[in-house]
C-alpha positions as CSV (number, residue, x, y, z in Angstrom):
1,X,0.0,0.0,0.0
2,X,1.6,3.1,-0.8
3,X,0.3,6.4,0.8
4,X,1.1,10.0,-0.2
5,X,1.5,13.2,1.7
6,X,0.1,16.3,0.2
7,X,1.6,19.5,1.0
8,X,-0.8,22.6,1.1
9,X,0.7,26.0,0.2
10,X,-0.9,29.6,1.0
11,X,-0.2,31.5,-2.2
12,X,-0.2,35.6,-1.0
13,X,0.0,38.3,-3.2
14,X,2.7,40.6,-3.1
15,X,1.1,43.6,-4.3
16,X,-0.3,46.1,-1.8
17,X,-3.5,47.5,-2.2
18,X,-5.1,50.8,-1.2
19,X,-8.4,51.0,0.1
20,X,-10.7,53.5,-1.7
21,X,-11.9,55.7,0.5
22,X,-15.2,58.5,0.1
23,X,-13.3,61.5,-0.5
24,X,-14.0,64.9,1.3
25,X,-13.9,67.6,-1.7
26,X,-13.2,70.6,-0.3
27,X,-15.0,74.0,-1.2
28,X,-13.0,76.3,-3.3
29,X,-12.5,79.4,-2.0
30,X,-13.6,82.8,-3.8
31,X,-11.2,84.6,-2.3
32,X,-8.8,84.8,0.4
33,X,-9.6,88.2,1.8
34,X,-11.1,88.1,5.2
35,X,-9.9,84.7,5.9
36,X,-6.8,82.5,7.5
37,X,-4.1,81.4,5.3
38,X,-2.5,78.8,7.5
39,X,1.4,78.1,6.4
40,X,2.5,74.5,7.0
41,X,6.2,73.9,6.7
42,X,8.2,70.7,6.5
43,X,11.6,70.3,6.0
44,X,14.6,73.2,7.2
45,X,14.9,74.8,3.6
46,X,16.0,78.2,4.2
47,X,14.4,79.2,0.4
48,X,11.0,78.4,2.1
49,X,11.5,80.3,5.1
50,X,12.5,83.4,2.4
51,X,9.3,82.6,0.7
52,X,6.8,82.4,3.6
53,X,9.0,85.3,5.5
54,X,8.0,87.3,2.3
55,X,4.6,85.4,2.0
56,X,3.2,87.0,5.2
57,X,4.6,90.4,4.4
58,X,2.5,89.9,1.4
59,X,-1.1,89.0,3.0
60,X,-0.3,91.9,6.2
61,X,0.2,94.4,3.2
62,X,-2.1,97.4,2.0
63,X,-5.2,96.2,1.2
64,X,-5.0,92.8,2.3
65,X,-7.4,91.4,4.9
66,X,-5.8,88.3,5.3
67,X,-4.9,86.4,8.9
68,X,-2.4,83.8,8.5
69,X,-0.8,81.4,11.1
70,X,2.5,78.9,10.3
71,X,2.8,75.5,11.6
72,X,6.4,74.2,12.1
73,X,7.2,70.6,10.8
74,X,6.5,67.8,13.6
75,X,6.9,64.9,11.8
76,X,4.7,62.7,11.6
77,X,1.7,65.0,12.0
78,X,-0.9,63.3,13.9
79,X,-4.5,63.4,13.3
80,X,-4.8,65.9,16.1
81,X,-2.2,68.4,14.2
82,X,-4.4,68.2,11.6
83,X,-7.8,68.9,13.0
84,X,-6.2,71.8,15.1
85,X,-4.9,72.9,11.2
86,X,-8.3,72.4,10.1
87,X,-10.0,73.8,13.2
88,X,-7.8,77.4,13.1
89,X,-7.9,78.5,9.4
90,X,-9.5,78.4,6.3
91,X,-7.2,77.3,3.7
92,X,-3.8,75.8,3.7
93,X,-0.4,76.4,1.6
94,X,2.2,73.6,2.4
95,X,5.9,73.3,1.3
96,X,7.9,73.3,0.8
97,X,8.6,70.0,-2.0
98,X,12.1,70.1,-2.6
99,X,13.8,66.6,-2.3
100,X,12.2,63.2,-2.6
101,X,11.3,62.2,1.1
102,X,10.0,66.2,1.6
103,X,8.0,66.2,-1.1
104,X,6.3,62.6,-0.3
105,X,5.3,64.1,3.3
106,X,4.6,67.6,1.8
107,X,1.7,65.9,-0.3
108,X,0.9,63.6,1.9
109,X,0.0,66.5,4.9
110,X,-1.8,68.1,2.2
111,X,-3.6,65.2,1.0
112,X,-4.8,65.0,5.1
113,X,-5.9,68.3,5.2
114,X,-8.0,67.9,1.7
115,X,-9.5,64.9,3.7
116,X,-10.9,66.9,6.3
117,X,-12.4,69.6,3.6
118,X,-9.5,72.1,4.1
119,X,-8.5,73.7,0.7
120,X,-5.2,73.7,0.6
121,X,-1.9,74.4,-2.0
122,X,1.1,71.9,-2.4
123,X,4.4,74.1,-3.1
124,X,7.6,72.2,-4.9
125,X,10.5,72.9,-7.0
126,X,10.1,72.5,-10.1
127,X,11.9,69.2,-10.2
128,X,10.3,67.7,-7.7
129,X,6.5,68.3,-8.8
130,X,5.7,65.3,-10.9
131,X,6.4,63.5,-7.5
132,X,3.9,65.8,-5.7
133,X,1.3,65.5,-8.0
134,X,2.0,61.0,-7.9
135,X,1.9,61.0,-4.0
136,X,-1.6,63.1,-4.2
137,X,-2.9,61.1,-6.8
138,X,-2.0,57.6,-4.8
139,X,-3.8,59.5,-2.0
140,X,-6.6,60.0,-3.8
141,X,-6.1,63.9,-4.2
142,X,-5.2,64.5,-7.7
143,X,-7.0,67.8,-8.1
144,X,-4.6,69.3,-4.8
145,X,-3.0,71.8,-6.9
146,X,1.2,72.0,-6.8
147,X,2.5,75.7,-7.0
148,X,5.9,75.7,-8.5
149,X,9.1,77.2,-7.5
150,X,12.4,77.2,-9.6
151,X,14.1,73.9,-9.5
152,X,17.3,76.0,-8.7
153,X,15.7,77.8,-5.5
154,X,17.2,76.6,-2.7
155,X,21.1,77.5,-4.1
156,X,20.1,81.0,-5.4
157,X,21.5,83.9,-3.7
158,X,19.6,86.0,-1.2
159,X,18.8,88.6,-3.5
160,X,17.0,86.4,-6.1
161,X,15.2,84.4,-3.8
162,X,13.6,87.6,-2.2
163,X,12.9,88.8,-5.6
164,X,11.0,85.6,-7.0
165,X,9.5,85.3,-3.4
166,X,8.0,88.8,-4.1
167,X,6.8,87.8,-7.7
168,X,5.3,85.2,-6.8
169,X,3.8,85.7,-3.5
170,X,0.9,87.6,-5.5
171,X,0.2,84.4,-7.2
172,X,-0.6,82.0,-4.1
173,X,-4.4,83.4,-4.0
174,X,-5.1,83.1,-7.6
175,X,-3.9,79.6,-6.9
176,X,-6.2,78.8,-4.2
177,X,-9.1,80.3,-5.8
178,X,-8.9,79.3,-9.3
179,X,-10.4,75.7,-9.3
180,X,-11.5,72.8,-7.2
181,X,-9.0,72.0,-4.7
């Protein structure tokens, strides 16, 4: 008599899979006058501190009615970081994208706030925004805008940063404002 053993194998699948969550679309603003720009910075580029330095010189100017409060990086955010976000102000810009790892948890914090109905603005160099728009779009937030900054910005000179900190400040409501975020 002759007997046989059969061996049973689990067969797994290696890919990963993301759950498809409802998404929160967030109301676009009309304007950013009278409301609070909150300014959520990851990363120690010294480019993005020129930027949201000249940023908030911007929105306390003449003729701006604009409130606006920055959040230092604490990474990871928590949920609670991000309802307090949420809670405080009315929109969000968050930057600044400039390196692989930055850039992932740039557009990942945005793509949290978009989840909780904030509108909110992804800034990266130039380089670095394909990545920005992939990580929102694997997050289920491709319509999160990215605002671009020369690819160069970090290494310019004082001067130059200032100066295309100053042009395009101007540009961050129009950005906000212009479509579904």
């Amino acid at each position: 008599m002759t007997s046989s053993t059969l061996e049973s194998y689990a067969i797994i699948d290696p890919r990963s899979s993301v759950a498809v969550v409802e998404q929160t679309q967030s109301v676009a603003l009309t304007t950013l006058q009278g409301k609070t720009l909150g300014i959520v910075t990851h990363g120690n580029w010294r480019s993005w501190e020129y930027f949201c330095d000249r940023l908030e010189n911007f929105l306390s100017g003449p003729g701006q009615d604009v409130q606006h409060q920055r959040y230092q990086d604490e990474r990871p955010y928590l949920d609670e970081r991000y309802d307090q976000i949420v809670r405080e102000v009315d929109a969000a810009v968050v930057g600044l994208g400039n390196c692989g790892s930055c850039t992932a948890q740039v557009a990942t914090a945005a793509a949290q706030l978009a989840a909780r109905g904030l509108p909110v603005l992804v800034v990266a160099t130039e380089g670095f925004k394909s990545l920005a728009e992939m990580t929102l779009e694997y997050r289920n937030y491709p319509n999160v805008q990215v605002f671009t900054l020369p690819a160069e910005y970090e290494v310019m000179e004082e001067r130059d940063l200032v100066r295309i900190a100053d042009e395009r400040v101007v540009d961050i409501e129009s950005a906000l404002t212009s479509k579904a975020i």
